[in-house]
Every structure is written in structure tokens, then in C-alpha cells.
C-alpha positions in Angstrom: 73.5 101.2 129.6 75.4 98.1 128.8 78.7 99.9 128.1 78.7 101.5 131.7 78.8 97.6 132.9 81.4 96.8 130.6 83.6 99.1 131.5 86.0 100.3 135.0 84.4 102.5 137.2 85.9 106.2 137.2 87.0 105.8 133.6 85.4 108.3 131.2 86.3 106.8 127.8 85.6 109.5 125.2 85.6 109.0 121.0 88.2 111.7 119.7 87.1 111.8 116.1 89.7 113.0 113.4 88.7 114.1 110.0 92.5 114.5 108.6 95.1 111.4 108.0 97.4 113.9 108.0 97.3 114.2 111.1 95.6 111.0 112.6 98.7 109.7 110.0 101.3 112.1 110.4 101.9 111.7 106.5 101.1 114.3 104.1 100.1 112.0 101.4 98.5 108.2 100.9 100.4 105.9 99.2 99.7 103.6 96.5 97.4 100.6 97.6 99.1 97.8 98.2 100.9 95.6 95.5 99.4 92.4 96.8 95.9 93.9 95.7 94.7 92.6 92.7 94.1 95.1 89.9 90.6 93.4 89.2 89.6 94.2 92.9 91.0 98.2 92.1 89.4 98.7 88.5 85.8 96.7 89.0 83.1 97.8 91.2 81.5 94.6 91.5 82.2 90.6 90.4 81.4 90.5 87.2 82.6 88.1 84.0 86.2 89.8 83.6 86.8 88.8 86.9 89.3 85.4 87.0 91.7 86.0 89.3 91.2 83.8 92.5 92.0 86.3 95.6 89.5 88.8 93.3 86.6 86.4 93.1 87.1 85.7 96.9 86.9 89.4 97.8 83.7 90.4 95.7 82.3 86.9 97.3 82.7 87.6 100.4 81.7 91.4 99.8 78.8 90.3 98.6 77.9 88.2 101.5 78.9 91.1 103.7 76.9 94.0 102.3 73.3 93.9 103.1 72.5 95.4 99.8 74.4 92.8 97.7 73.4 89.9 99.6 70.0 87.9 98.2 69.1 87.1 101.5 70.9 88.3 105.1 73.8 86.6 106.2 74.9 85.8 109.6 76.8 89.0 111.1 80.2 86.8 110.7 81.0 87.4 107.4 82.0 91.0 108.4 84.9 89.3 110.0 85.3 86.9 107.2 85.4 89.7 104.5 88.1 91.9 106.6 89.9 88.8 107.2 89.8 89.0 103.1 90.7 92.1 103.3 93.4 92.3 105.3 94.7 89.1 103.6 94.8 91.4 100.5 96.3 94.5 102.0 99.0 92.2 103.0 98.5 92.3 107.0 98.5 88.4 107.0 102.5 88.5 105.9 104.0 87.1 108.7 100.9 87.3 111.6 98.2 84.8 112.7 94.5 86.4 111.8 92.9 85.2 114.9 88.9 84.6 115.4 86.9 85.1 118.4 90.6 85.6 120.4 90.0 85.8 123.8 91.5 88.6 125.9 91.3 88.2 130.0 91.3 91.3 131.8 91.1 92.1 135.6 88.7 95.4 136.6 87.7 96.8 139.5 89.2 93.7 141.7 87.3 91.1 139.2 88.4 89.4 136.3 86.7 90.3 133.0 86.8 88.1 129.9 86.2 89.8 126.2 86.6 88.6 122.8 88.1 90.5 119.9 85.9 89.8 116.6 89.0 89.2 115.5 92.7 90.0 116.0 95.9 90.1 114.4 99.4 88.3 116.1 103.0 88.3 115.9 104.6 85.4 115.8 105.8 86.1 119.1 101.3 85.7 119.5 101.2 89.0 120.8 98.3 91.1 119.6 99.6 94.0 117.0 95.5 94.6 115.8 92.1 94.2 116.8 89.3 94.0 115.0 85.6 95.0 115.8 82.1 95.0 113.9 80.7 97.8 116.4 81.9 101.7 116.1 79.7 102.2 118.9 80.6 101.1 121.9 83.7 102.5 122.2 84.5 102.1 125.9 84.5 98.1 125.1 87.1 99.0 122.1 89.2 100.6 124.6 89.0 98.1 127.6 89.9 95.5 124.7 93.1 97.5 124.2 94.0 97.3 127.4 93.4 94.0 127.5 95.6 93.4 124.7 98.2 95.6 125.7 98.5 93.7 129.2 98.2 90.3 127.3 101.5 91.6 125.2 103.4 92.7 128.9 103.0 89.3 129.9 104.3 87.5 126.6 107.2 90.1 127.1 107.7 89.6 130.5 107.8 85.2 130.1 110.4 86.0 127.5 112.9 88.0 129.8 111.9 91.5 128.2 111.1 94.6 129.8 107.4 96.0 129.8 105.7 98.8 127.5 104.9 101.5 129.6 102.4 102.8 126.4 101.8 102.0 123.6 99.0 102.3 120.5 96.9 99.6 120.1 95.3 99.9 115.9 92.2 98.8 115.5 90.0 98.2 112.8 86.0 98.5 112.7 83.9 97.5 109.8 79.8 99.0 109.8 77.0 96.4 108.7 77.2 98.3 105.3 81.0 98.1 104.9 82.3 101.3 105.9 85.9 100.6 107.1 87.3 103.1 110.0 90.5 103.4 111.4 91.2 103.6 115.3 94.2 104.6 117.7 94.0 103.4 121.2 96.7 104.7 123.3 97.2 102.9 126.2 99.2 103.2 129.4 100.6 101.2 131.8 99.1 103.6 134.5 95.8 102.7 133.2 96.2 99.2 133.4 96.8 99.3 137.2 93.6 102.0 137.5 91.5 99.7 136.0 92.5 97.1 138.6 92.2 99.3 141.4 89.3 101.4 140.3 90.7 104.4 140.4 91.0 107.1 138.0 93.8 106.9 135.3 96.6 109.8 135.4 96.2 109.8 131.4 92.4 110.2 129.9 91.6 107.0 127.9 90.3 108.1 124.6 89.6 106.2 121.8 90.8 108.3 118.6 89.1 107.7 115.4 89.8 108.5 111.5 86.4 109.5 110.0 87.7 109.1 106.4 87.2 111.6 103.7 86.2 108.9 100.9 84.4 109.9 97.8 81.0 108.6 98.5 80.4 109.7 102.2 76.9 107.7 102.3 77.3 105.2 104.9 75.8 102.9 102.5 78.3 103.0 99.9 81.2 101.4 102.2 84.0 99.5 100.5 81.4 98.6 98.4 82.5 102.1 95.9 85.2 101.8 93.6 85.8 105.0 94.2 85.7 104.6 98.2 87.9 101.2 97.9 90.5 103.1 96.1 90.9 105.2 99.4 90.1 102.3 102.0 93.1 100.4 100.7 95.4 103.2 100.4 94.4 104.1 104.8 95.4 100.3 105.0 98.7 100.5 103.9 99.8 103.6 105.8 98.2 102.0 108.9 100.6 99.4 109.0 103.4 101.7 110.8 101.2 100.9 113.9 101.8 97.4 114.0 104.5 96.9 116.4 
């Protein structure tokens, strides 16, 4: 299979999916969405004539062009990461961070360097990586070698700037489905698994990839952030997610 090329050899990347934000949170209750939402995006399902507000109109655009069942005719696979780049804009995550296309993250495995590309990612101004961003749930050994590759990438900005390396650290990530389902993912990642992807050997610390199946109103794939109902929760997951992005 492709991931099995993709990936270092003796690592067994597993999904660990968690149905409760309590504790893939460790909150006991959502907050409110964030205030930089617009109400219009929170109280309309779709764009419609009541909608005037500019950062609304951009969302249900770009929602439209995103959701195969809105769009009048299919749309290059790029405007998932154009409508979470909305998104995020929205849900505040732009505030003081460069939203990054295509970023390219450099990685050496198994004695051989290995080049990704995050769909998208999200910077500090120090342009170390705080959040990636993926269109494919699937393949979840690349999300975790991305992680890695981000967390080194951050070690060596720390290191030019005379501070001392993470030893771990979680890496947030974001993945959007083709029909707009928004999940949440943890990567932790170790310095110890770092060096065993460099060597080849096997990692002291399983690499797991943990992920928040959320329990939205209209569980139909299909329905995405596309439900009111659904968008409601999505947003509210957004704002408690930003504690990981450090």
C-alpha cells in the first residue's frame, strides 16, 4: 500500500479514535463559538438574501464551492483548503499566525531524506508550525510522519534562536472530508521518535494518531459543516482546540 512507502520502517502508526471531548478535551463543557463568527454564519443554514455581512457571504461561498452537493458542477479538491482557511479565519486561528499553503516540511527516514507537504498549516510568528491541516482522514501514518516533520522543523527554529529543544510535544491537526465533515486530531510526538525514524528503529513510545469522532447532531457524513445544527458544534470544537496551539 502507498502508506507502507510513506512511512519509517518498524513504526506501527495506529488511529486511536475518541468519541468524548471530554476527554479528548479534558473540559467538561464547550464553549460558546467564537465572537469573531458572524451571527449570519450561526443562525442561516445556507446563503440566502438576509445574508450581507462580508466574512458571511465569503463562508457560504466558499462552502458552496467545497460541498459536492452545493456545488453546480465539481470543483478542484483545493477549495477544501480554501474553505478551512475561511474557517479558521473565522474561528479566529489567523489572529496573530501565517495560514500557510502547500508548506513544505523536510524530513529524514530510514537514512533518506523525505519531503511532504501539509495541505495547509498554521505559523507563529516565530514560523514555527502550531497546526496542520489535511483533506485525507485516511492515511493516517502520513498525518503522523507530517507531525514529526513539523515538530523537528520547530526544534530547529528553536535551536537557531538559542532555545532548548521539545522533548514532546502535541502537534493539532485538522482534517476536512470531501463532504465537509470537520475532525479533530492529536499527534503526540517525541523526540525519541524523531531519531527512530532516522535510524529505523523502533520508537520507545507508540506513535498513534488520536482522533475526536464528534458527536454532532446530524451524524451523516454528508451533512458536514454544511448543518446548522452540526456548525453550531464544529465551531464550538474550534475554540476549545485552540489550548493546543503552542
Amino acid at each position: 500500500m502507498k502508506q507502507n512507502r510513506i512511512i519509517p520502517a518498524n513504526f506501527n502508526i495506529e488511529p486511536h479514535y475518541v468519541q468524548s471531548f471530554t476527554e479528548f478535551l479534558g473540559i467538561s463543557e464547550l464553549p460558546d463559538p467564537p465572537a469573531t463568527v458572524p451571527k449570519e454564519v450561526l443562525e442561516n443554514e445556507l446563503r440566502n438574501e438576509s445574508v450581507v455581512d462580508e466574512n458571511a457571504m465569503e463562508f457560504f461561498l466558499q462552502m458552496e464551492a467545497a460541498d459536492p452537493r452545493l456545488a453546480p458542477e465539481p470543483f478542484p479538491k483545493a477549495f477544501t483548503f480554501d474553505f478551512v482557511a475561511t474557517i479558521l479565519r473565522l474561528a479566529g486561528y489567523a489572529s496573530g499566525h501565517y495560514l500557510l499553503s502547500r508548506m513544505p516540511l523536510r524530513f529524514k527516514m530510514d537514512g533518506k531524506k523525505a519531503k511532504y507537504k501539509a495541505g495547509m498549516a498554521l505559523a507563529n510568528l516565530d514560523q514555527e508550525i502550531v497546526l496542520l491541516v489535511e483533506d485525507d482522514l485516511g492515511f493516517y501514518g502520513l498525518l503522523f510522519c507530517k507531525a514529526m516533520a513539523a515538530f523537528q522543523d520547530k526544534n530547529l527554529s528553536r535551536d537557531l534562536r538559542g532555545l532548548d529543544p521539545l522533548e514532546r510535544q502535541v502537534i493539532p491537526t485538522i482534517v476536512m472530508s470531501e463532504n465537509t465533515s470537520l475532525f479533530l486530531c492529536k499527534i503526540l510526538i517525541t523526540q525519541d521518535q524523531v531519531d527512530a525514524a532516522h535510524s529505523g528503529r523502533c520508537p520507545a513510545t507508540p506513535p498513534v494518531v488520536e482522533i475526536l469522532l464528534a458527536q454532532v447532531p446530524n451524524v451523516d457524513e454528508c451533512e458536514g459543516i454544511t448543518s446548522l445544527e452540526n456548525r453550531l458544534i464544529y465551531f464550538r470544537l474550534l475554540e476549545a482546540f485552540k489550548q493546543f496551539l503552542i
